[in-house]
C-alpha positions as CSV (number, residue, x, y, z in Angstrom):
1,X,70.4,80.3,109.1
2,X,71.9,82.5,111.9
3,X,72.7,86.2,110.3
4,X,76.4,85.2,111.4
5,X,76.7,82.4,108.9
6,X,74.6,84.2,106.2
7,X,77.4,86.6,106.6
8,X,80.1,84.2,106.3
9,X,78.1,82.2,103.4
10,X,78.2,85.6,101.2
11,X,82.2,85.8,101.6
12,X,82.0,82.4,100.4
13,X,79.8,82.8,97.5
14,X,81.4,86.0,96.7
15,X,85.1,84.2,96.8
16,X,83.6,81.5,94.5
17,X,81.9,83.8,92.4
18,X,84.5,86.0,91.7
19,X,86.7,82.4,90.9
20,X,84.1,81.6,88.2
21,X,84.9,85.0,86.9
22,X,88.4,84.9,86.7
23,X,88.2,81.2,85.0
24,X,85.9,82.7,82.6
25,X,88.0,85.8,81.3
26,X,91.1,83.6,80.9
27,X,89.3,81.4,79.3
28,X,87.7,84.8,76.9
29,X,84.3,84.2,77.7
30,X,82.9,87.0,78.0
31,X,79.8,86.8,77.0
32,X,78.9,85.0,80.7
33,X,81.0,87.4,82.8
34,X,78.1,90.0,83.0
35,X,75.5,87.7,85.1
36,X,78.3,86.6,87.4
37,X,79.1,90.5,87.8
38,X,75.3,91.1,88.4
39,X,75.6,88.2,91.4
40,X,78.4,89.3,93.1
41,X,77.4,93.1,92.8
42,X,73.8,91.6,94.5
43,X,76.1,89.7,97.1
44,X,78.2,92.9,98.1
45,X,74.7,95.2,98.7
46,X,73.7,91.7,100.9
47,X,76.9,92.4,103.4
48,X,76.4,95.6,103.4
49,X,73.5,95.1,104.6
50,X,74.0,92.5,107.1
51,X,77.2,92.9,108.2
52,X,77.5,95.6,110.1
53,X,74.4,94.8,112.1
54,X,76.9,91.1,113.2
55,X,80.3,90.6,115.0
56,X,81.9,87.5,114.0
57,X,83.9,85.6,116.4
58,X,87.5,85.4,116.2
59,X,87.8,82.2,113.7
60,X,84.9,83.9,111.7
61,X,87.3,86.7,111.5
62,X,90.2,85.1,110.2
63,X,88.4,83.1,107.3
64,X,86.7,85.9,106.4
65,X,90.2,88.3,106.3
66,X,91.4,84.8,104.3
67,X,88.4,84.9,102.1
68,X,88.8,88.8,101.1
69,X,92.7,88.3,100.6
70,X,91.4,85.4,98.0
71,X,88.6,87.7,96.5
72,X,91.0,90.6,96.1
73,X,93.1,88.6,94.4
74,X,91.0,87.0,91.8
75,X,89.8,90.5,91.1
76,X,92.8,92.1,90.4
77,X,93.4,89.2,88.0
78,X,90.2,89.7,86.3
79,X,91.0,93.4,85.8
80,X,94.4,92.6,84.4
81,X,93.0,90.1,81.8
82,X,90.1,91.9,81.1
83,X,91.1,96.0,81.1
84,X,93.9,94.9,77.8
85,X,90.0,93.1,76.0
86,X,88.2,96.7,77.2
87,X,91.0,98.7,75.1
88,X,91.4,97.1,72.6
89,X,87.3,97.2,71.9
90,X,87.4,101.0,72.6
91,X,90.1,101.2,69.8
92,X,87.6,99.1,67.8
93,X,84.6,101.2,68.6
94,X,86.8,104.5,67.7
95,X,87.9,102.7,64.5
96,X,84.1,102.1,63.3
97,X,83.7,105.6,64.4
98,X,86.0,107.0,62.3
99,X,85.3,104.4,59.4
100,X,81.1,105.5,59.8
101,X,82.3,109.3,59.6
102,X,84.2,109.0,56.3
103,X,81.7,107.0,55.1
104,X,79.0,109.7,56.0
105,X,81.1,112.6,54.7
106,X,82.9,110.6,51.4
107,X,81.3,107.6,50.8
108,X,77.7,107.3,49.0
109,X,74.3,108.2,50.5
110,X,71.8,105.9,51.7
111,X,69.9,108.5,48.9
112,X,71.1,107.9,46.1
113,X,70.4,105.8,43.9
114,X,72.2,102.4,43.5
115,X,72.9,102.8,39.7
116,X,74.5,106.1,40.4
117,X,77.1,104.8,42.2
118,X,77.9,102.3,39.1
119,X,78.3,105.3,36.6
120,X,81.2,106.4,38.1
């Protein structure tokens, strides 16, 4: 494989990566999104690595300007469906936060004995 094409294959797999992605979070499943995140991250250090070291030819050129338009927009799609899930589980988080607090300065101790807690 030429370094030219290996260029153009990673905007490809990057473009269909970050597809797989954005089917994924629409679809809420999350729990797949971070090994498709740890492939394109590993196809981005690739081309930066090998591209500047190439000089694609003018049809090269376009598709890859068409690929990155695609790839910029799935990703800005993935960030609008999953940034409202990344709130909302902060909010959660702070909520059990607050919730473990209380508990720690109201609630009873991991101490005391469970009968104590009955006499009340």
């Amino acid at each position: 494989m030429s370094s030219q094409s290996e260029v153009m294959h990673c905007y490809e797999q990057t473009a269909t990566v970050t597809e797989r992605m954005l089917m994924l979070a629409r679809g809420k499943q999350w729990g797949e999104l971070p090994a498709l995140e740890t492939q394109y991250s590993d196809t981005v250090d690739r081309l930066k690595a090998i591209e500047p070291q190439e000089t694609l030819d003018e049809s090269q050129s376009a598709r890859k300007h068409g690929l990155l338009s695609r790839i910029i927009s799935n990703h800005d799609e993935i960030l609008s469906v999953v940034m409202p899930q990344l709130a909302m589980l902060g909010e959660a988080l702070k909520s059990l936060a607050l919730q473990q607090s209380l508990h720690k300065a109201y609630g009873q101790t991991d101490d005391a004995p469970l009968w104590a807690a009955s006499r009340h």
